[in-house]
C-alpha positions as CSV (number, residue, x, y, z in Angstrom):
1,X,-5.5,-14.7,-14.4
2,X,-8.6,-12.9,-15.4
3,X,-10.6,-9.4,-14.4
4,X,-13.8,-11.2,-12.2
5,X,-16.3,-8.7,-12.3
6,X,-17.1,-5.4,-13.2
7,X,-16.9,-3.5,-16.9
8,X,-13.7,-5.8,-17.6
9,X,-15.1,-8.8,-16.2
10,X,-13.9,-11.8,-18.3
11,X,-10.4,-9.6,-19.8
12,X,-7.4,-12.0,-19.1
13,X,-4.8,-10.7,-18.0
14,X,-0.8,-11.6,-18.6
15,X,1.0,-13.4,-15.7
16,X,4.6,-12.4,-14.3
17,X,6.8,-14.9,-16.2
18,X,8.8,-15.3,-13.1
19,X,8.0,-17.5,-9.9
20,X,9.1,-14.8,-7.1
21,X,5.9,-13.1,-8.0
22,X,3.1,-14.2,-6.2
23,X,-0.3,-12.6,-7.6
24,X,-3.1,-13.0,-6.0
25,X,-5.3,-15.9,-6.2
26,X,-8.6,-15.2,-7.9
27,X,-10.5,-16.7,-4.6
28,X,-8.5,-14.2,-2.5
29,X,-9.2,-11.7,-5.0
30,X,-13.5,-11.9,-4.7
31,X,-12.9,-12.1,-1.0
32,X,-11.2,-8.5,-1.4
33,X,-13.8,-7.3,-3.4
34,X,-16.6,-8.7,-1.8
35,X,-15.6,-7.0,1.9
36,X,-14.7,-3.7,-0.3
37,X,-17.4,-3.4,-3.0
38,X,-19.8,-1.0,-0.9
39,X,-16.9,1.8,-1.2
40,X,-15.1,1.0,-3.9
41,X,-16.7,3.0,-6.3
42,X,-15.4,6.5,-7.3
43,X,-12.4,6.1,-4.9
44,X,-8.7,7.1,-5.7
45,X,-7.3,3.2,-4.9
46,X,-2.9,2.4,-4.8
47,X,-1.7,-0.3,-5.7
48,X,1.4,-1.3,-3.6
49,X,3.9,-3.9,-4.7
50,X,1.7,-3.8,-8.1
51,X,3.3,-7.1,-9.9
52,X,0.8,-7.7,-12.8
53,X,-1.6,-5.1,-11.6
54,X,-4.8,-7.7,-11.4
55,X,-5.7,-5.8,-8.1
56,X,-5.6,-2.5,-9.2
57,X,-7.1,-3.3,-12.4
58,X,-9.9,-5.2,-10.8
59,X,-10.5,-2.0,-8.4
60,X,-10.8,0.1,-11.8
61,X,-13.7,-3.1,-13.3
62,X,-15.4,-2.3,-10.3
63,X,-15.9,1.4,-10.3
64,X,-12.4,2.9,-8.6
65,X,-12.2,6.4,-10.9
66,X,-8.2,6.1,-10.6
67,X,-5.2,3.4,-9.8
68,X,-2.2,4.0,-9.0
69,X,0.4,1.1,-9.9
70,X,3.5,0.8,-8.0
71,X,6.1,-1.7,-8.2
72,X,10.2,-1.6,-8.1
73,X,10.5,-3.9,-11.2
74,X,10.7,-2.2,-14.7
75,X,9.3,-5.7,-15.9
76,X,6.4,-5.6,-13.5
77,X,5.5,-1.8,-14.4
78,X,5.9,-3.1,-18.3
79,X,3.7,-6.2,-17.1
80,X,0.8,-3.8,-15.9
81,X,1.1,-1.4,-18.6
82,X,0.3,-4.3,-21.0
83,X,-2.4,-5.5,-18.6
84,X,-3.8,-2.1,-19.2
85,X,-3.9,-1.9,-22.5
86,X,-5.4,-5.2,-23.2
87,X,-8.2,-4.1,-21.0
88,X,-8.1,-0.9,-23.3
89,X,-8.1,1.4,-19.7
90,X,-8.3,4.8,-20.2
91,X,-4.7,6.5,-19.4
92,X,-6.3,9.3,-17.2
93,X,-7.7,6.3,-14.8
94,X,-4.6,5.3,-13.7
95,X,-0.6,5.5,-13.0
96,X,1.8,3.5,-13.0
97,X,5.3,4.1,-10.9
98,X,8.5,2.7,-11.2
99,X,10.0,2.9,-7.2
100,X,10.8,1.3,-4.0
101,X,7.2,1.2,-2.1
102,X,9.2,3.0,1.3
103,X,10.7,5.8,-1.4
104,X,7.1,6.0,-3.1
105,X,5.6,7.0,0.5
106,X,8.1,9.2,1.9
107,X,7.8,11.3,-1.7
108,X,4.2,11.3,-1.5
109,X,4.2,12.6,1.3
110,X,7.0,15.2,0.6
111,X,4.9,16.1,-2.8
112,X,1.5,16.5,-0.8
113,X,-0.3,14.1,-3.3
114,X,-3.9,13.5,-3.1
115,X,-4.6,11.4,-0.7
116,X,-6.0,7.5,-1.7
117,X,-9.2,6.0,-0.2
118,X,-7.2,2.4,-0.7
119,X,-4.2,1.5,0.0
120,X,-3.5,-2.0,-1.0
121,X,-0.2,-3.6,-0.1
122,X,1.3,-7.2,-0.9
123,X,4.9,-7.4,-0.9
124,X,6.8,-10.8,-1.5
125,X,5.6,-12.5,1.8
126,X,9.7,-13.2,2.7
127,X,9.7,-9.4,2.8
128,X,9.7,-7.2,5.8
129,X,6.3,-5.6,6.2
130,X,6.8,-3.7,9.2
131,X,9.1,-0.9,7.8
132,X,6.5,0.4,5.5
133,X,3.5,0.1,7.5
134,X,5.1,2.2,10.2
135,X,5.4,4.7,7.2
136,X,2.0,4.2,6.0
137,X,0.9,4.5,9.5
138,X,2.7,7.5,11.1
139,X,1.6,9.7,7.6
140,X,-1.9,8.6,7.2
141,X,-3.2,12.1,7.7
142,X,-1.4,13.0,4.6
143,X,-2.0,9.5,2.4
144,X,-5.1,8.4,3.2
145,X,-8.0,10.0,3.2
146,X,-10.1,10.0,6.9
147,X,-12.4,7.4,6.3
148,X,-9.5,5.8,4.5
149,X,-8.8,1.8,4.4
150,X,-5.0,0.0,4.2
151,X,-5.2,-3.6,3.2
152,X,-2.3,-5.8,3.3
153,X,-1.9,-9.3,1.9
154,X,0.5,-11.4,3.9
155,X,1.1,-15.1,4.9
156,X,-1.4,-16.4,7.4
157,X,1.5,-17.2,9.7
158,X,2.9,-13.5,9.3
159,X,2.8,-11.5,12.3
160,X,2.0,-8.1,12.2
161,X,1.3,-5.3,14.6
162,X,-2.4,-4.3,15.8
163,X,-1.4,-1.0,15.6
164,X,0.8,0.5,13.4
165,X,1.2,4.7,14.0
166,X,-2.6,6.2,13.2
167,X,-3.3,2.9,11.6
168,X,-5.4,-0.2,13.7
169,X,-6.3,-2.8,12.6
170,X,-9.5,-3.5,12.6
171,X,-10.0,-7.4,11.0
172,X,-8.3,-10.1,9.5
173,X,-9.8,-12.4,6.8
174,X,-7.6,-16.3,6.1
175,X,-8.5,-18.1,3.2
176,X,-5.4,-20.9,2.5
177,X,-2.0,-19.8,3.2
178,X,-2.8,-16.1,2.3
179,X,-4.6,-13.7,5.2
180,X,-5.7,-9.9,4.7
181,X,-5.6,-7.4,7.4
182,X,-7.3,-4.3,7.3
183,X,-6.0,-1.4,8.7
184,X,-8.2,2.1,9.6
185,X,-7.3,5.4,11.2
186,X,-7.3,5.3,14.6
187,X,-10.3,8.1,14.9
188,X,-12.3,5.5,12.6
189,X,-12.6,2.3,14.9
């Protein structure tokens, strides 16, 4: 895996030593980045389901001004963390949190943190999707900001809901097995 564009363009990056963690492919990864790149810069960007961190850290090549890195593994978190520091990213740029994705939101939430710009999600694909995007969508007013985009990576044959609380989506990109749909507030379609 490698960093594809931006100020860390060409950076490899360490891969999860273990098979249950899918990262995303570098193909998938331009396609993100290429639908994304006209907002991407300056935005707060969180990194759901984080594994190695080659999304967020991408987001950060590419101008985000601050990642947020969650995952539920301690080697995963330790896997970005060294991602990060072979990039040599600046430690006020990002986060990274050790924590169940559904307890990471409902804290969030509780906290009142700032909200993100984008959210990106990609859980195992065997995993059930549809409890924490009916989180993500019923407090959208309070984690995402209004013009806010959630992306989630999923298997092309995965069925999720048009509408998910605040959240619709609004397009769906396939490219192999893998699909990503993008979700915006409902007051933005």
């Amino acid at each position: 895996m490698r960093v594809i564009a931006g100020k860390y363009r060409g950076r490899n990056l360490k891969s999860p030593p273990s098979l249950e963690v899918r990262p995303t492919s570098d193909r998938l990864r331009e396609t993100l980045f290429n639908v994304i790149a006209p907002i991407i810069e300056g935005t707060r960007f969180l990194d759901l389901c984080a594994g190695s961190g080659a999304i967020g850290i991408e987001a950060l090549s590419r101008g985000a001004a601050h990642v947020t890195f969650v995952d539920r593994s301690r080697k995963m978190c330790g896997l970005v963390e060294a991602n990060l520091d072979l990039c040599k990213v600046p430690e006020e740029e990002t986060e990274v949190v050790q924590a169940e994705v559904s307890d990471f939101v409902s804290r969030s939430v509780a906290t009142k943190t700032q909200p993100w710009d984008i959210v990106f999600f990609d859980p195992p694909y065997a995993n059930d999707y549809h409890k924490v995007l009916t989180s993500l969508g019923r407090h959208s007013p309070k984690l995402l900001r209004p013009d806010g985009i959630v992306i989630v990576e999923h298997h092309h044959k995965k069925d999720l809901w048009d509408t998910e609380g605040e959240l619709v989506r609004s397009r769906t990109l396939r490219q192999g097995d893998s699909a990503l749909s993008f979700y915006l507030r409902e007051e933005n379609q």
